[in-house]
NUMAR-206029 format. One record per residue (C-alpha): x, y, z. Coordinates in steps of 0.25 Angstrom, whole numbers, plus 5000, padded with zeros to 4 digits. Layout:
BEGIN
XYZ;...
***
This chain:
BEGIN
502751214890;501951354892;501051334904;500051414895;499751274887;498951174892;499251024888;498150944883;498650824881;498350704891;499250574891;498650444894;499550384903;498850304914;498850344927;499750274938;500850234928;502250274930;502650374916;503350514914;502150604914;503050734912;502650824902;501250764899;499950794904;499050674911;497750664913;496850694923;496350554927;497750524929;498150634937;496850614946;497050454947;498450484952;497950594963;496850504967;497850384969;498750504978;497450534984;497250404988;498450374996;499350504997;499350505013;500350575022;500150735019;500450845008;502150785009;501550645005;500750684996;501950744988;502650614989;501350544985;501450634972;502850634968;502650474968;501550464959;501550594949;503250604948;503750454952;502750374946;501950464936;503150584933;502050674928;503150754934;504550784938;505150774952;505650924949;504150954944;503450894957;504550974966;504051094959;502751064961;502851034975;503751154978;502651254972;501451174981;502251214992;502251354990;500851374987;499851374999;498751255000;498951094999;500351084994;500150924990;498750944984;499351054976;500550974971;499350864967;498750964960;500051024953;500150874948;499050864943;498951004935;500250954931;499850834925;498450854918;497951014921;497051054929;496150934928;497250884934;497450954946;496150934948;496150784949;497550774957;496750854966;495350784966;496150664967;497050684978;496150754987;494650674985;495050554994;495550625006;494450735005;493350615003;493950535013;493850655025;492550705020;492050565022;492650575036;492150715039;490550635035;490950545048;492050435042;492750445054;493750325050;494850425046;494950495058;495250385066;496150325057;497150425059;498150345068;497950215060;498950125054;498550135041;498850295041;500150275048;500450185038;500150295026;500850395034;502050305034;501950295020;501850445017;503350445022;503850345012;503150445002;503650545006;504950505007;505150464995;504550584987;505550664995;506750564992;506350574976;506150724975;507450744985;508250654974;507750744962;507650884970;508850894978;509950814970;511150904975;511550954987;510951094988;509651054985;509750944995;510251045004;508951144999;508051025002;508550995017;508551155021;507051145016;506851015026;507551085036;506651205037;505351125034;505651045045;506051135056;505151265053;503851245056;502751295047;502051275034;502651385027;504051345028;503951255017;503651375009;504751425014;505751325012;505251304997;505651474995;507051425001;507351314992;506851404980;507851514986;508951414988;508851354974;508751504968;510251514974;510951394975;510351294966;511051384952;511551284943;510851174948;510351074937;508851084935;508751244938;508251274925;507751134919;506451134915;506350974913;505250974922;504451054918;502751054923;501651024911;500451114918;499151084913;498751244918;499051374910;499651504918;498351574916;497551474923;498651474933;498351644934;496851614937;496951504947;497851584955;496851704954;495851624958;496551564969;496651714974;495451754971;494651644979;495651664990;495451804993;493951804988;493451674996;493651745010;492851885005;491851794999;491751715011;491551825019;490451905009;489651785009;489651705022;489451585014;489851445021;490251395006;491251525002;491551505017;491951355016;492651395003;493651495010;493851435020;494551305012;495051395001;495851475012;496351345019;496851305005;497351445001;498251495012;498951365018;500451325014;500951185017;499451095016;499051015024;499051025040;499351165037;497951195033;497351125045;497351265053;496851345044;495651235041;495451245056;495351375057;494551405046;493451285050;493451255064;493351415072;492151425061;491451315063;491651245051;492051115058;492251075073;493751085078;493450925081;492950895065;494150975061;495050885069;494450755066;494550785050;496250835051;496150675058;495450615046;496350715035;497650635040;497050515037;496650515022;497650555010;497850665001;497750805005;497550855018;496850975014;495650885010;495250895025;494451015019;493450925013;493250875027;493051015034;492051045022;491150935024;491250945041;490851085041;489751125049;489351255041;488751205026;489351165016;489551055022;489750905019;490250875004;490051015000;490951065010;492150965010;492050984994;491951154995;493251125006;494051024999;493951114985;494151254993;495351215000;496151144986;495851244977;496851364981;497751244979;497351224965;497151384962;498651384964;499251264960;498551304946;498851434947;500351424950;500851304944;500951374929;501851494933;502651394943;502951294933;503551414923;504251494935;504851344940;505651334924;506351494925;507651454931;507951524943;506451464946;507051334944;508251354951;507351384963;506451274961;507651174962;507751234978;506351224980;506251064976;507351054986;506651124997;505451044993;506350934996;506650975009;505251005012;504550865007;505850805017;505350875028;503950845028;504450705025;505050705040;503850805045;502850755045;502750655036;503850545044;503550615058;502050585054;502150455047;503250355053;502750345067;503450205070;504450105064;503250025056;502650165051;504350195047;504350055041;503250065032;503550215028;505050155024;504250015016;503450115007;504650195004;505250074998;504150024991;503850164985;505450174982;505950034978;504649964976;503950074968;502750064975;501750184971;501650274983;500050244985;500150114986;501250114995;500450215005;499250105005;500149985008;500750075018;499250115025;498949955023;500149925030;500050035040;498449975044;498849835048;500249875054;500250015060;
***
C-alpha cells in the first residue's frame, strides 16, 4: 500500500490475546496497555528490552513479522538516540499511528520516569536497593529473555550458512572493538555483505512482510525538518536568551540528538552537560545513575530525575517533565520522519538483498550483548545461573508470558538471592 494513505479503520481485538494482527491497524488503548505492561516489567537495559518486545508484539500479538521487527530493530540502530525506545515507538506507529507511538512511549517510559522523580523528592529505597536479591533476580531473568529473542530471531534470520557466518562476524567484532559506534558499523557491513553474497537467496525481493504505517511521507518530510531545525536552532536560541528553560531544553534535546547506542552511552554527555554547570552535584548525579539501574524501562528516563534535582529553576515536576520530553523527542522526530521512506526503500530489491545482511548482523549484535553485558551482568553465581535457565524454560516449553516470568523470577530472587 501507498504510505500516502492513511488507515482508518481500528479492529477490536482485545488486548493481551494471542492473534495475527499483520496487516490490520489496532487501537490505541491496546498498544498503550501492552507498553504499560513492558513498562512495568522490562528490566535488564536496551537488549532486554528488544526481547521483552519481540515476545509480546511478534510471539504473542504478531502485529508483526520476525523479518518486519529485525527491520525495525536494524534501522533504530542506525539512528542516534535510545534505540529500544525508538523500536517501541516504531511499534507503536506501526500499529495504530501516531496516537500510537505516543502511547507505546507514554506507556513504557511513565513508570520508570515516576519511580526516579519520586526518588530524586528524597525516596531513597531505590538506591539502596541496588545490590539486592530481588534485582539480581530480574537481572538473571533478562538473560533468559534475551536469549530467547536472539535464539527465535537466529532461527528466522540466519537459516543458512552464510548468514549464520554474517551474524557471528558481527558478534565478533561487537565483542572485541570497543565503542558505541561499532554496532553502526557492523550494521553497514552486514548490509555490504548481503549486497554481495546473499544474490539468489530466498526472501531478497519478497515483499510478504511488508509494514502498515499509520504516517504519510509528507509528515515524515516535516518531523525530519523539525527535528533539524530545533537541533540547530535550540543552541542559538539558548544563547540569545539566557533563559534557564530554552537552557534546560537544549541541553536534554542535545543528549537525545547526538548519542548512538542509548543507554550508558548518554551518561557522559548528561554529566557533562549538568554537573560542570551546576545544574546538579557530581554526588546527586551519582546517586540517581544508582537509582536508574534499579527501576525498568528505559534508561534515558534518568532525565526526568536530573530535571526535577536541579538547582537552577525550573525545577521539581516542571523540570523532570521539560527533561524527560526534551531528551525523547529527537527520538520521535525521526522515527517519524524515517520510517515512511525506509519502509519503501526496504521493498526495491537490492535494498532487500542488503537488508537480508543487515538481520544477520543484528543477530550477531543482539548475541554479543547477550554475552556483554547482559550474562556477564546478570549470572553472577550458580543460583542466579539456575534461575536464569528456570525462566527460559518456562518461557520456551511452559509458554509462560515474559512479564510474568521476570516477577516470579524478582520474587524468587527476594527470598533466595
Amino acid at each position: 500500500m501507498s504510505t500516502d494513505a492513511l488507515p482508518t479503520t481500528a479492529t477490536g481485538d482485545s488486548v493481551g490475546a494471542v492473534h495475527s494482527g499483520r496487516g490490520h491497524p489496532g487501537t490505541v488503548s491496546e498498544v498503550f496497555w501492552t507498553f504499560l505492561r513492558l513498562g512495568l516489567t522490562s528490566f535488564g537495559g536496551p537488549v532486554a528490552h528488544l526481547g521483552y518486545f519481540r515476545d509480546a508484539v511478534v510471539t504473542r500479538r504478531r502485529w508483526l513479522s520476525e523479518r518486519s521487527y529485525a527491520d525495525i530493530v536494524a534501522l533504530c540502530q542506525f539512528l542516534p538516540g535510545p534505540a529500544s525506545s525508538q523500536v517501541g515507538m516504531a511499534l507503536g506507529l506501526q500499529r495504530a499511528g501516531v496516537g500510537g507511538l505516543l502511547a507505546a512511549w507514554f506507556a513504557f517510559t511513565m513508570p520508570s520516569a515516576i519511580l526516579l522523580v519520586a526518588f530524586a523528592f528524597g525516596v531513597t529505597s531505590l538506591g539502596d536497593g541496588v545490590g539486592a536479591g530481588w534485582l539480581l533476580g530480574l537481572k538473571a531473568a533478562a538473560v533468559a529473555v534475551v536469549a530467547q529473542a536472539v535464539l527465535g530471531m537466529a532461527k528466522t534470520l540466519t537459516p543458512d550458512a552464510r548468514r549464520a557466518t554474517i551474524a557471528a562476524a558481527a558478534m565478533v567484532v561487537v565483542l572485541l572493538v570497543p565503542g558505541a559506534l561499532i554496532q553502526v558499523v557492523a550494521i553497514a557491513v552486514g548490509a555490504g555483505a548481503g549486497l554481495l553474497w546473499l544474490r539468489g537467496i530466498e526472501g531478497a525481493g519478497g515483499d510478504d512482510n511488508a509494514l502498515e504505517l499509520r504516517v504519510s511521507r509528507r509528515a515524515g518530510m516535516v518531523s525530519l525538518t523539525a527535528f533539524t531545525v530545533l537541533l540547530v536552532g535550540l543552541p542559538i536560541l539558548a544563547g540569545l536568551l539566557a533563559d534557564p528553560t530554552v537552557r534546560l531544553v537544549d541541553v536534554f534535546y542535545r543528549a537525545g540528538s547526538l548519542v548512538f547506542g542509548g543507554g550508558h552511552v548518554v551518561l557522559p554527555l548528561l554529566e557533562t552537560a549538568t554537573v560542570p554547570t551546576g545544574l546538579v552535584s557530581h554526588d546527586t548525579f551519582l546517586a540517581g545513575y544508582g537509582a536508574a539501574q534499579a527501576v525498568p524501562g528505559p534508561l534515558f528516563t534518568f532525565a526526568a530525575f536530573l530535571g526535577a534535582s536541579s538547582t537552577v529553576a525550573p525545577t521539581g515536576l516542571v523540570g523532570a517533565g521539560i527533561a524527560l520530553l526534551a531528551i525523547f523527542l529527537p527520538a520521535a522526530l525521526l522515527v517519524i520522519g524515517v520510517l515512511p521512506f525506509w519502509d519503501r526503500l526496504r521493498h526495491i530489491r537490492s535494498a532487500r538483498q542488503a537488508l537480508l545482511g543487515v538481520n544477520a548482523a543484528v543477530v550477531g549484535i543482539l548475541a554479543a550483548a547477550l554475552y556483554d553485558p547482559v550474562f556477564t551482568q546478570g549470572i553472577t553465581s550458580p543460583a542466579t545461573l539456575a534461575l536464569a535457565v528456570t525462566v527460559f524454560i518456562a518461557q520456551t516449553r511452559w509458554n509462560v508470558p515474559a512479564w510474568a516470568a521476570v516477577i516470579g523470577a524478582g520474587v524468587v530472587g527476594y527470598f533466595l538471592l
